[in-house]
C-alpha positions as a Markdown table, in Angstrom:
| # | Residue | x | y | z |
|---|---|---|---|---|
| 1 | Unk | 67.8 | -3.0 | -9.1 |
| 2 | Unk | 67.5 | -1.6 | -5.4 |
| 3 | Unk | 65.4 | 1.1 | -6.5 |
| 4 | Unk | 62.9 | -1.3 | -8.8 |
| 5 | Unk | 62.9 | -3.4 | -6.0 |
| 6 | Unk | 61.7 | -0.6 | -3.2 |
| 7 | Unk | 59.4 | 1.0 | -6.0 |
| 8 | Unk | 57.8 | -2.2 | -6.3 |
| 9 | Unk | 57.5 | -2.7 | -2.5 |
| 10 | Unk | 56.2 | 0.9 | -2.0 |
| 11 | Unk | 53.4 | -0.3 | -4.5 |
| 12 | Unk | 52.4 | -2.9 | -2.6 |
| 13 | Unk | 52.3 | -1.6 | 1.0 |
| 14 | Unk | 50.7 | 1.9 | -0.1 |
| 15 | Unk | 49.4 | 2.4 | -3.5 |
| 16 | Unk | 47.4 | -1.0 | -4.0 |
| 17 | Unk | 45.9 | -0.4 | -0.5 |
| 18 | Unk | 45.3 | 3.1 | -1.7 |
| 19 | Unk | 43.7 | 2.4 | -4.7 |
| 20 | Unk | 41.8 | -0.6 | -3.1 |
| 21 | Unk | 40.2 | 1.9 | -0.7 |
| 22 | Unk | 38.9 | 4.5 | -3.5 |
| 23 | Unk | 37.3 | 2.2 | -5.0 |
| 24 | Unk | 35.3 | 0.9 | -2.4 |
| 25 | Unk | 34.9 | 4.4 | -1.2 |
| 26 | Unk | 33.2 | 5.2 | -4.7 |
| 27 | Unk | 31.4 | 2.3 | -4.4 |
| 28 | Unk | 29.8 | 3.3 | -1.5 |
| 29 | Unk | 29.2 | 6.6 | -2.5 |
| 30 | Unk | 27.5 | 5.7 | -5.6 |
| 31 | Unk | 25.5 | 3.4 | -3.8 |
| 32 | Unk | 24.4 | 5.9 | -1.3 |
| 33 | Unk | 23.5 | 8.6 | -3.8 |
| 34 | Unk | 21.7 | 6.2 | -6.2 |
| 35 | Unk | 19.4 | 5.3 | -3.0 |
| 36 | Unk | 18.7 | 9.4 | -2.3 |
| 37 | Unk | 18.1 | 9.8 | -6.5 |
| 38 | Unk | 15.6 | 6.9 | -5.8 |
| 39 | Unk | 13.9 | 8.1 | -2.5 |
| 40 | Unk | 13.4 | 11.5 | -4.6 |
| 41 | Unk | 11.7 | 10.6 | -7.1 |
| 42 | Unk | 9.1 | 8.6 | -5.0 |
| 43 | Unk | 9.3 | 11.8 | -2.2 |
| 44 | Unk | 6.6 | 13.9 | -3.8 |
| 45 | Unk | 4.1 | 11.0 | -3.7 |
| 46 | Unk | 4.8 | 9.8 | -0.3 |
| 47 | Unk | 4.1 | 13.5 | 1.0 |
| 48 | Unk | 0.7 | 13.6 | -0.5 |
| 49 | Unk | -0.1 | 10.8 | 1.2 |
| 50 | Unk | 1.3 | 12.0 | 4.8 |
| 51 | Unk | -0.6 | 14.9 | 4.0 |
| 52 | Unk | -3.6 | 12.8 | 3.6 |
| 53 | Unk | -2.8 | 11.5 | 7.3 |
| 54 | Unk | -2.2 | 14.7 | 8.8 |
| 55 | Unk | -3.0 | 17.9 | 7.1 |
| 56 | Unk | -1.3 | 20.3 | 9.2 |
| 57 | Unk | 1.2 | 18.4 | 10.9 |
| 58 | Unk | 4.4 | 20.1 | 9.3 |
| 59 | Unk | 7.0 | 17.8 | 11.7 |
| 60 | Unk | 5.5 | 14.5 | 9.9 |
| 61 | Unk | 6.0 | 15.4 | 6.1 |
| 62 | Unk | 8.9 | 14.3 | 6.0 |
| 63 | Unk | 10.9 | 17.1 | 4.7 |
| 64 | Unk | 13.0 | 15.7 | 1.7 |
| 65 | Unk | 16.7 | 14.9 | 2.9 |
| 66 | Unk | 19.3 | 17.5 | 3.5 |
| 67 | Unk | 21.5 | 19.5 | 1.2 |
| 68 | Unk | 24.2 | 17.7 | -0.7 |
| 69 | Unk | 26.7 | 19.1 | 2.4 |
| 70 | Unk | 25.1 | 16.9 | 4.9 |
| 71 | Unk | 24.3 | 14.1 | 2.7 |
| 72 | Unk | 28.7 | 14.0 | 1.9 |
| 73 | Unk | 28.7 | 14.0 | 5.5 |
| 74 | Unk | 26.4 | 10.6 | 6.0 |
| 75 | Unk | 29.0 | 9.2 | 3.0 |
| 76 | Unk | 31.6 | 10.4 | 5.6 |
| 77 | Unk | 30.0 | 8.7 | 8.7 |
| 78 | Unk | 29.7 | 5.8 | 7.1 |
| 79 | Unk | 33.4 | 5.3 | 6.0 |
| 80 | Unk | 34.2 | 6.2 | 9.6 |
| 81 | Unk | 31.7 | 3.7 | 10.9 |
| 82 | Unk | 33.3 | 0.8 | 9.1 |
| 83 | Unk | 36.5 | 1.5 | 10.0 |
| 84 | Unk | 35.5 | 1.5 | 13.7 |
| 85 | Unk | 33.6 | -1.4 | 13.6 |
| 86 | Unk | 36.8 | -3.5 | 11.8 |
| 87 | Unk | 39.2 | -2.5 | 14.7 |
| 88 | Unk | 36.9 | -2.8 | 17.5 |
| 89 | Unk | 35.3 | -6.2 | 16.3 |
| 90 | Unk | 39.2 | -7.7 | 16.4 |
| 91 | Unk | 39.3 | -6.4 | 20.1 |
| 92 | Unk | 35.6 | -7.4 | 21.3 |
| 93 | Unk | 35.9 | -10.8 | 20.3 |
| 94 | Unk | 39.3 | -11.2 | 22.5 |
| 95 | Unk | 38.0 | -9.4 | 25.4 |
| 96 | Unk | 34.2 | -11.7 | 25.0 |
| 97 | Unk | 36.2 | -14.8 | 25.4 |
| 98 | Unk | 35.4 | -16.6 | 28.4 |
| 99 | Unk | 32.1 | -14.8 | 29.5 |
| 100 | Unk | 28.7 | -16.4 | 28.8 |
| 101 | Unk | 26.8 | -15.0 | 26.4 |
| 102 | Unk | 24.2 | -14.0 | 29.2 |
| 103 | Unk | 26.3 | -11.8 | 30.9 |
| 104 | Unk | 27.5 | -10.9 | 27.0 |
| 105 | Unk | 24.1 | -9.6 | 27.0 |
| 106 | Unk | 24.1 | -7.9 | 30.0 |
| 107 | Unk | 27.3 | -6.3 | 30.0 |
| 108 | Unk | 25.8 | -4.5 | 26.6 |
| 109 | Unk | 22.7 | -3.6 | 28.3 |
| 110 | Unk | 24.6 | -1.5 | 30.9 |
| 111 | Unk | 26.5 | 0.5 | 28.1 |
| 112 | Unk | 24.9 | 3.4 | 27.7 |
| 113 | Unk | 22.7 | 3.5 | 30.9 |
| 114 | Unk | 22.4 | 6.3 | 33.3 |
| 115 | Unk | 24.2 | 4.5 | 36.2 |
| 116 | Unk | 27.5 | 3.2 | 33.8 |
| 117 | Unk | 26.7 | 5.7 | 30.9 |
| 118 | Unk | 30.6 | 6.2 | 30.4 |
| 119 | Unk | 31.7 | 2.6 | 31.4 |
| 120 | Unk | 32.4 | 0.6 | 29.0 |
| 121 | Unk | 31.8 | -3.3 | 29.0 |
| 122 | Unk | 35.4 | -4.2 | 28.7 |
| 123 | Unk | 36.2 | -1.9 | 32.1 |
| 124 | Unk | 33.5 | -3.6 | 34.1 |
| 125 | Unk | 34.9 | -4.0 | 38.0 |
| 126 | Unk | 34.8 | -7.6 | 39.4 |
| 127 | Unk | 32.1 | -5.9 | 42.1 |
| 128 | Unk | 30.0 | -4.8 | 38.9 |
| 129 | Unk | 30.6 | -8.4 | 37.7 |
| 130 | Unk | 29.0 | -10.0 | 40.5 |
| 131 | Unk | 26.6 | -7.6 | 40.6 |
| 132 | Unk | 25.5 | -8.6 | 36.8 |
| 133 | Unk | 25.8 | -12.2 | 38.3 |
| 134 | Unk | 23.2 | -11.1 | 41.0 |
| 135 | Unk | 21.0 | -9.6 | 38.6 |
| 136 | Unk | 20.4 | -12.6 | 36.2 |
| 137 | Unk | 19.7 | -14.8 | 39.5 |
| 138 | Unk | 17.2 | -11.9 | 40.8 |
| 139 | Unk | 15.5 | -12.0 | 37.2 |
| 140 | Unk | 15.6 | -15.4 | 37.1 |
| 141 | Unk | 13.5 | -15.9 | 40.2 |
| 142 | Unk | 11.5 | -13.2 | 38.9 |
| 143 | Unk | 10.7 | -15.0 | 35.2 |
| 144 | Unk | 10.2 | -18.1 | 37.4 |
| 145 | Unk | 7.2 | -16.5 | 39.4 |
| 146 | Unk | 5.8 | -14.8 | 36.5 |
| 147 | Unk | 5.6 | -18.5 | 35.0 |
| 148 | Unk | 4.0 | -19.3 | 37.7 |
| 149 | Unk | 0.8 | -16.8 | 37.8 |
| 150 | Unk | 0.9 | -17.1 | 33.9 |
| 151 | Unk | 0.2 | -20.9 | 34.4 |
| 152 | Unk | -2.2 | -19.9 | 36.9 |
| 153 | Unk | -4.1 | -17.2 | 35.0 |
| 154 | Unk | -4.4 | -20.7 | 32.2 |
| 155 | Unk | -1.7 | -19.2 | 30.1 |
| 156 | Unk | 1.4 | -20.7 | 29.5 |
| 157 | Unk | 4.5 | -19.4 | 27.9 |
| 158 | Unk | 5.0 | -20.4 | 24.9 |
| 159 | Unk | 1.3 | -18.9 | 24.1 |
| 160 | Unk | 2.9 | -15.8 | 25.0 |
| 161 | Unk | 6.4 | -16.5 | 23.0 |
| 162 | Unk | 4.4 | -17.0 | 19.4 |
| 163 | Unk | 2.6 | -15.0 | 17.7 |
| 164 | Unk | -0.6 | -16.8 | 17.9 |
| 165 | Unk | -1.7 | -15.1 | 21.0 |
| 166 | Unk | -5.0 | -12.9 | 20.7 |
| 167 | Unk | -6.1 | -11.0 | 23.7 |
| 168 | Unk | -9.5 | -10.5 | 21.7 |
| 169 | Unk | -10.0 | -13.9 | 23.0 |
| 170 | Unk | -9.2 | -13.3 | 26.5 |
| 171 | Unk | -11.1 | -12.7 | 29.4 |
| 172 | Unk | -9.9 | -9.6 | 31.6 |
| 173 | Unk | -7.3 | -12.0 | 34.1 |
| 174 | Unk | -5.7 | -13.7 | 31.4 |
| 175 | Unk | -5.0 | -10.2 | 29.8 |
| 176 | Unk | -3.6 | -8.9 | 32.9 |
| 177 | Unk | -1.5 | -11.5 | 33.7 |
| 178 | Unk | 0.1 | -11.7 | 30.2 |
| 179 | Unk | 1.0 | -7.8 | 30.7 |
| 180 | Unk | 2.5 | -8.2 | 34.0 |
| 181 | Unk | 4.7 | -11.0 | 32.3 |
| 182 | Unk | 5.3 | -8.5 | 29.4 |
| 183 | Unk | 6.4 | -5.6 | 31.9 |
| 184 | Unk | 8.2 | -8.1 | 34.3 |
| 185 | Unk | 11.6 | -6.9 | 35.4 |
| 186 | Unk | 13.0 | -9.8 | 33.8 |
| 187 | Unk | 12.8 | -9.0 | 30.3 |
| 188 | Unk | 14.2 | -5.6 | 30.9 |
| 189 | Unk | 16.2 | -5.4 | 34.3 |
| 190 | Unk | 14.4 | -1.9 | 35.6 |
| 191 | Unk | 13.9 | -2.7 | 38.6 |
| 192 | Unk | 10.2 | -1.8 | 40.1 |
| 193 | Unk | 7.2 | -2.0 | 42.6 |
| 194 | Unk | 5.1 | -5.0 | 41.6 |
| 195 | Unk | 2.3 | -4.1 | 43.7 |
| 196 | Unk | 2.2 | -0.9 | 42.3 |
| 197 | Unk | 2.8 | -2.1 | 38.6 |
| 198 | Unk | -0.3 | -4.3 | 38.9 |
| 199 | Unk | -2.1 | -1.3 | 40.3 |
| 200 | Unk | -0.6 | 1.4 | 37.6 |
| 201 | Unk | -1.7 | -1.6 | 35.0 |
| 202 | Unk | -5.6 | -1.3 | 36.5 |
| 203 | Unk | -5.7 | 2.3 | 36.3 |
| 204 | Unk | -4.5 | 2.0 | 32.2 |
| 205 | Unk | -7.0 | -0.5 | 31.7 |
| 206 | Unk | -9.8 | 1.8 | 33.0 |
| 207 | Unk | -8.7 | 4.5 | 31.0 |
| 208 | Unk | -9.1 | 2.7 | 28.1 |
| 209 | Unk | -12.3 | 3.8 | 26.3 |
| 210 | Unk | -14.5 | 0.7 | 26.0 |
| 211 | Unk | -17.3 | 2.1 | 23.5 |
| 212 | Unk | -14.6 | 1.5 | 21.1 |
| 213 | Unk | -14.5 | -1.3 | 18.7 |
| 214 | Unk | -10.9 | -0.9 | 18.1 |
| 215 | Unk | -8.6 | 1.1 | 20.3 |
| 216 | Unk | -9.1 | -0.5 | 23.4 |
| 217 | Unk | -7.1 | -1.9 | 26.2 |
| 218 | Unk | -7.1 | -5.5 | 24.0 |
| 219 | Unk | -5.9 | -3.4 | 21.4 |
| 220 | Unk | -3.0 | -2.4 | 23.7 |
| 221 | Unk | -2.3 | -5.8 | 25.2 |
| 222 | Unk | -1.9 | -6.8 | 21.3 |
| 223 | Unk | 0.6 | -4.2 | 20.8 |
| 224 | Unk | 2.6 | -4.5 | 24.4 |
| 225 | Unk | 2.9 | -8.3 | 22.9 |
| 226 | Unk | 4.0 | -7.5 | 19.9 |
| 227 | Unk | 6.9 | -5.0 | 21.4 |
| 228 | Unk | 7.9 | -7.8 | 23.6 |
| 229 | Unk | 8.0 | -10.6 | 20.5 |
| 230 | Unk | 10.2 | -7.6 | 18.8 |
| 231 | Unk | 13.0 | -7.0 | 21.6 |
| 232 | Unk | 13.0 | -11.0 | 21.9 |
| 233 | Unk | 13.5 | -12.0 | 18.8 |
| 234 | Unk | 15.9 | -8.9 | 17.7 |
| 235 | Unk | 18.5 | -9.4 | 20.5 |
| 236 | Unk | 17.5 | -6.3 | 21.6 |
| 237 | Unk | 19.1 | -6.7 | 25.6 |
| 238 | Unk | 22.5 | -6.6 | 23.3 |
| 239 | Unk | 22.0 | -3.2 | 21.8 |
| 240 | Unk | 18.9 | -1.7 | 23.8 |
| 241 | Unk | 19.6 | -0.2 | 27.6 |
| 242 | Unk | 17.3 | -1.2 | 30.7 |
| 243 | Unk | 16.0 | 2.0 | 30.3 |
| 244 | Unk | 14.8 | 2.2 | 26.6 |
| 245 | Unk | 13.7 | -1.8 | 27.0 |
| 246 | Unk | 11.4 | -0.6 | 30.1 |
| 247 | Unk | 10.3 | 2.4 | 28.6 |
| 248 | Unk | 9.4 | 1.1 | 25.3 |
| 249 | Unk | 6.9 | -1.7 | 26.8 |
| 250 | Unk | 5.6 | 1.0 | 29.0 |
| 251 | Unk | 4.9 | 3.1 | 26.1 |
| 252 | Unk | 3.2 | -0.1 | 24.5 |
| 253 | Unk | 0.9 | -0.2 | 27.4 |
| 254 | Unk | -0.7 | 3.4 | 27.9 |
| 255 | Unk | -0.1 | 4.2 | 24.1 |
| 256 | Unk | -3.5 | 4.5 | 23.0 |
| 257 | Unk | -5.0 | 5.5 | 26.3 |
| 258 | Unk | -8.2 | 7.7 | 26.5 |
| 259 | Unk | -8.5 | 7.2 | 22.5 |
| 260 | Unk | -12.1 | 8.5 | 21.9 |
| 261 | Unk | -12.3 | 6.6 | 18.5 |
| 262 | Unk | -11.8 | 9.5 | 16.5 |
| 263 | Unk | -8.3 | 10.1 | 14.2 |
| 264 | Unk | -6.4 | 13.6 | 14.5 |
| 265 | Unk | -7.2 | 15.1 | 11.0 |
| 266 | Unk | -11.3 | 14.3 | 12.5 |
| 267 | Unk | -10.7 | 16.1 | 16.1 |
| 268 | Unk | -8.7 | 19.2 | 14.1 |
| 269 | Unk | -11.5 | 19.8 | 11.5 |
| 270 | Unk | -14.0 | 19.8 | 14.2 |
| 271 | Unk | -12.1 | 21.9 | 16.4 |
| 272 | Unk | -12.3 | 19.4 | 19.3 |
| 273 | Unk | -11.0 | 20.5 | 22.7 |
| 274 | Unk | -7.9 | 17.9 | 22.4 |
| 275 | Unk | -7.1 | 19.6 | 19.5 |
| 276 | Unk | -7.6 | 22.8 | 21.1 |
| 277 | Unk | -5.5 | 21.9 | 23.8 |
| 278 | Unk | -2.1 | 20.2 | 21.6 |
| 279 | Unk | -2.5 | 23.2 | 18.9 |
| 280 | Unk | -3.2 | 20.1 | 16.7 |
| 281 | Unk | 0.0 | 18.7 | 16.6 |
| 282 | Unk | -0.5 | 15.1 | 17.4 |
| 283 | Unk | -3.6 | 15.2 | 19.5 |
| 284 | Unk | -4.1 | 12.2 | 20.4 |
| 285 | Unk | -0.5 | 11.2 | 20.6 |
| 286 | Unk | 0.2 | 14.1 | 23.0 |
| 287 | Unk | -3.0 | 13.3 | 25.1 |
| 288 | Unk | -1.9 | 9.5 | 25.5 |
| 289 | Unk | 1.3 | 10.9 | 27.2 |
| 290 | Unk | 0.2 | 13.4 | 28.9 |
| 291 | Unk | -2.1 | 10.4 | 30.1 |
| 292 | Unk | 0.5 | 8.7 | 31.2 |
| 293 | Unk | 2.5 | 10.1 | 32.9 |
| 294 | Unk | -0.8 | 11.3 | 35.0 |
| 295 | Unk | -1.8 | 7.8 | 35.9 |
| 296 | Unk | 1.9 | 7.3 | 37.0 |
| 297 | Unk | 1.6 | 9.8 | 39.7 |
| 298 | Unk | -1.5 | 8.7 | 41.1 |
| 299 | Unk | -1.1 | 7.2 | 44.5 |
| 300 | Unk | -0.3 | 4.1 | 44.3 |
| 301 | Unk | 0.6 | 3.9 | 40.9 |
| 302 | Unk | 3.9 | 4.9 | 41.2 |
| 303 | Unk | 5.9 | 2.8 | 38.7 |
| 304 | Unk | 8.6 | 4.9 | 38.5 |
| 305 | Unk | 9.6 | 5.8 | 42.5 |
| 306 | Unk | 12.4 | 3.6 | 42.5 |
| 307 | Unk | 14.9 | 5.3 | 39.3 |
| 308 | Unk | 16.9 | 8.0 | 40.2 |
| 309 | Unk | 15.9 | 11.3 | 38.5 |
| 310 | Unk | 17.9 | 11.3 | 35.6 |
| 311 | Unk | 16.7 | 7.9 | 34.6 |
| 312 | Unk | 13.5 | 8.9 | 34.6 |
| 313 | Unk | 13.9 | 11.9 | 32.7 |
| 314 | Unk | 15.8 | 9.6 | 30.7 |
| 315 | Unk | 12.4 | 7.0 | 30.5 |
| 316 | Unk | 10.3 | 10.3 | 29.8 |
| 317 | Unk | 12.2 | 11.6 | 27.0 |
| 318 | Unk | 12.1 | 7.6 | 25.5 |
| 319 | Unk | 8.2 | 7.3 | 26.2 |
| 320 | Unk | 7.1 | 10.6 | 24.6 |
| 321 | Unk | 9.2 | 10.1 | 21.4 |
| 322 | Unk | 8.4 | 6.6 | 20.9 |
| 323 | Unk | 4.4 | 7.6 | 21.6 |
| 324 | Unk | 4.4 | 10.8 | 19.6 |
| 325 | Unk | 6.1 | 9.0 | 16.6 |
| 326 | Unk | 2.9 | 6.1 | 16.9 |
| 327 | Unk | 1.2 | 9.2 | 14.7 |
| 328 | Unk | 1.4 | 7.9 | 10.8 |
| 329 | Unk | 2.3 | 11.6 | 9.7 |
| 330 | Unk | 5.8 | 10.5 | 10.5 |
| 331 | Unk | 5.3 | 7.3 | 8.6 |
| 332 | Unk | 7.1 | 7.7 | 5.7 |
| 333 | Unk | 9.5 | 10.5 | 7.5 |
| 334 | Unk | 10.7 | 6.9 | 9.7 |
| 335 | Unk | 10.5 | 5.0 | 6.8 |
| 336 | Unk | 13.6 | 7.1 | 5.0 |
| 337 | Unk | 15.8 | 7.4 | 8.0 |
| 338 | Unk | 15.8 | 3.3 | 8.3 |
| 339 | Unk | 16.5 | 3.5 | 4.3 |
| 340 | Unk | 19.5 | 5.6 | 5.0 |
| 341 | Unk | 21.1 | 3.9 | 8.2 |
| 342 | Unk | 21.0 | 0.6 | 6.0 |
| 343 | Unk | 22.9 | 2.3 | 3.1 |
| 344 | Unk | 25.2 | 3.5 | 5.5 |
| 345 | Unk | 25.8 | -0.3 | 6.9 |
| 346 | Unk | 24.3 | -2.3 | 3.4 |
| 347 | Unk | 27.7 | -3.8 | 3.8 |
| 348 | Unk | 27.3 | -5.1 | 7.3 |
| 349 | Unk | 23.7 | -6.1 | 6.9 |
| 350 | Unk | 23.8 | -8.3 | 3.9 |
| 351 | Unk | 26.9 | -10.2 | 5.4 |
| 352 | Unk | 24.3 | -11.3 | 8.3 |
| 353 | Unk | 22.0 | -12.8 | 6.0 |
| 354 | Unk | 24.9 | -15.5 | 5.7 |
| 355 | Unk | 26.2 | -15.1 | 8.7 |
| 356 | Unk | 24.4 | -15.9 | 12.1 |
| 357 | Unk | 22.5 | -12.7 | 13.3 |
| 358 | Unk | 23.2 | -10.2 | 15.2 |
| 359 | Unk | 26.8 | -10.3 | 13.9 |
| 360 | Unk | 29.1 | -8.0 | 16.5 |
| 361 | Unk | 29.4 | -5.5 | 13.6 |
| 362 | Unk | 25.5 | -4.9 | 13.3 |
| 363 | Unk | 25.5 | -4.7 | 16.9 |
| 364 | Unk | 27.9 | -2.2 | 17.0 |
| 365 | Unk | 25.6 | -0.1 | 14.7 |
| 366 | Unk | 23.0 | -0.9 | 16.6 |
| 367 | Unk | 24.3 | 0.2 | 19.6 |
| 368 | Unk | 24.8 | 3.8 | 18.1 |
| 369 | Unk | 22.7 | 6.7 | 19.8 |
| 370 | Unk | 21.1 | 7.7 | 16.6 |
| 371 | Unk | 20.4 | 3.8 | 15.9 |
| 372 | Unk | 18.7 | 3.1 | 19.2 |
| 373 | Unk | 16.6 | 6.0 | 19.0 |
| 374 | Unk | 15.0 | 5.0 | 15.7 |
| 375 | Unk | 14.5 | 1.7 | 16.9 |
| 376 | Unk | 12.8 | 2.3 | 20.1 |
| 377 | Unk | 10.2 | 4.2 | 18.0 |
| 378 | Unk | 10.3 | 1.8 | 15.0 |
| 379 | Unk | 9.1 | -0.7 | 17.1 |
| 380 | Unk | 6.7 | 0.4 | 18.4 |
| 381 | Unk | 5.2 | 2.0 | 15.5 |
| 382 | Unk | 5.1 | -1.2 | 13.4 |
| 383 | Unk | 3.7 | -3.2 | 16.6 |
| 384 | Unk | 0.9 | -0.8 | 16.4 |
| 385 | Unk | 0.1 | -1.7 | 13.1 |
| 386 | Unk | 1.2 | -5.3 | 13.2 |
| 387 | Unk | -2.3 | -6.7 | 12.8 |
| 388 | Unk | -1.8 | -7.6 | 8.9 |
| 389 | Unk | 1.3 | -9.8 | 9.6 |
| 390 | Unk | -0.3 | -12.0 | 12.7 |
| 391 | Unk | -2.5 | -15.3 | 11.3 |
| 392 | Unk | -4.9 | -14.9 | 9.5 |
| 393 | Unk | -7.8 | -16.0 | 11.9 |
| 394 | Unk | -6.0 | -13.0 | 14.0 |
| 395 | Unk | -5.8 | -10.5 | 10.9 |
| 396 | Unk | -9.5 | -10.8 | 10.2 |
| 397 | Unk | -10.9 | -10.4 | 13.9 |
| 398 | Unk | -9.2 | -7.4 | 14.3 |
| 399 | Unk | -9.6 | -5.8 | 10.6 |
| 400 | Unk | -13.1 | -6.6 | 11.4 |
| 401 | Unk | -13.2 | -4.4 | 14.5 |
| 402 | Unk | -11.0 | -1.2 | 13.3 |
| 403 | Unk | -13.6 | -1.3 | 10.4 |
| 404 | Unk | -16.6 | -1.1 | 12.7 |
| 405 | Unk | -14.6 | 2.1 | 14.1 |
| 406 | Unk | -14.0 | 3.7 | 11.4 |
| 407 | Unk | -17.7 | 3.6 | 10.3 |
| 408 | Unk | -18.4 | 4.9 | 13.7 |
| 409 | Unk | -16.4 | 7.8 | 12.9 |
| 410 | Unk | -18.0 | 8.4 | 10.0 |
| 411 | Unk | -21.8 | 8.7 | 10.6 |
């Protein structure tokens, strides 16, 4: 009876828990390899088409996925992942009690940050408390002004807040001044020179060419708006440092600058000197950084004077990955490593859909280096081609003018 009764209690604390756990584990795995077996099949076709884009450029085909080693490894990850998230979302949600969800926000932004890279939130000091404190009155004063010459400039904020904004229809003031706002320190907490912001932002607007019908500096006040819409209405100042935020809208402003009109596979075939020059990897990608970071070094355009070095190595690195990757040969390459961090978290994603978004299991994922470094470049690549998903009225204007360029290219 004694031993029936232990067997029987052995079966409940170890074997149904056991068996419980294998079958979500081959659940998982199933789901996982059924998403590569479908990504195959399609792989060919995508390739032709990347090859289309960018006949030469071997980095943006994509590649297929790894052996079947590395892709048991991802399965591996993943279990890992969930059972990281499960005991650290019991403990974040006892140590979050009590704080607003501002400095919630906050707190996150620092973690992973050159200047608290190793800190986590939970460890924060009462000094870097009030600090935080001090920072969200600073940036509120900040957003305050910025209000202020929006309203001045005839723009208002909720213009800016929708998607219904079109710097097409803007005269050169009202474009600045919705940049600035876009860029204000406020929306990223990198602190800056606004003199020589406004200045820096001058200098990109010049060096955008205006013969162009499509890729000019409106063209980049479109995409810098659409970054900021992105980060706003993803939370991302809960998974996204300073650093990333800041560099990522920078990005957005000088990402197309010095464009002559002309696509890559065009300046390769005719041997064009910026070709010449990048060894025609991403031309015009490596030309808009190298652009950049040139205009940030002129005197008095010296955006960056206030970061310590390794943040901005740090905002380098994040600038000239996010920009290189605004090339569509890495299109479809993008597109398969966002397929394969959701069927690593399909579990935690689908429970948001019911669930109020960003759940703190998603942000958990989110906060993950690997995550944050597809995102940065994510978004910016789909502001760049965000055009088809603004109003219609919006769509049409601007489909009118890339076609006009693309005829120019081709006489």
């Amino acid at each position: 009876m004694v031993l029936s009764s232990a067997v029987e209690l052995l079966s409940k604390i170890v074997l149904q828990p056991l068996e419980m756990l294998l079958h979500q584990i081959h659940k998982m795995a199933a789901t996982i390899f059924q998403s590569v077996t479908d990504m195959a099949v399609t792989m060919d076709e995508e390739d032709e088409v990347a090859d289309d884009t960018s006949e030469d450029h071997e980095d943006g085909k994509g590649g297929g996925f790894e052996d079947e080693t590395a892709l048991l490894e991802k399965v591996v990850q993943k279990l890992s992942l969930l059972s990281e998230n499960s005991s650290k979302s019991q403990g974040n949600s006892a140590q979050m009690q009590g704080l607003e969800e501002g400095d919630r926000a906050v707190i996150h932004g620092f973690q992973g940050s050159s200047d608290m890279k190793d800190a986590a939130w939970a460890n924060a000091s009462m000094d870097e408390l009030v600090a935080i404190e001090e920072m969200k009155i600073q940036n509120e004063q900040i957003a305050v002004q910025q209000q202020g010459a929006l309203e001045n400039a005839g723009l208002s904020v909720d213009l800016l807040n929708s998607w219904n904004l079109n710097p097409l229809e803007l005269d050169k003031a009202r474009n600045h001044a919705a940049v600035l706002f876009f860029l204000g320190q406020h929306n990223h907490g990198t602190e800056f020179d606004p003199t020589l912001m406004d200045s820096f932002l001058e200098e990109v607007e010049a060096g955008y060419n205006r013969t162009c019908p499509y890729h000019t500096w409106f063209h980049a006040v479109d995409v810098t708006h659409c970054v900021y819409r992105i980060l706003e209405v993803s939370y991302a100042d809960m998974y996204m440092t300073r650093s990333e935020r800041f560099a990522l809208l920078v990005s957005a402003v000088a990402h197309d600058v010095g464009h002559p009109g002309l696509n890559n596979k065009f300046l390769v075939q005719t041997s064009n000197a910026i070709a010449i020059t990048y060894n025609d990897k991403s031309p015009l990608e490596n030309m808009h950084c190298s652009r950049l970071f040139t205009l940030a070094e002129k005197p008095g355009c010296k955006i960056f004077n206030r970061l310590t070095k390794q943040t901005y190595q740090e905002i380098r690195k994040i600038c000239i990955d996010a920009i290189l990757h605004t090339d569509t040969a890495f299109h479809f390459k993008m597109i398969k490593e966002v397929q394969m961090i959701y069927e690593m978290n399909s579990e935690i994603f689908d429970s948001c859909l019911i669930e109020d978004w960003p759940s703190e299991d998603a942000l958990v994922c989110f906060r993950a280096p690997e995550s944050r470094k597809l995102l940065v470049k994510l978004f910016l690549h789909v502001a760049d081609l965000s055009n088809p998903m603004k109003p219609f009225r919006i769509c049409r204007l601007w489909a009118y003018q890339v076609q006009e360029e693309f005829f120019f290219a081709g006489r």
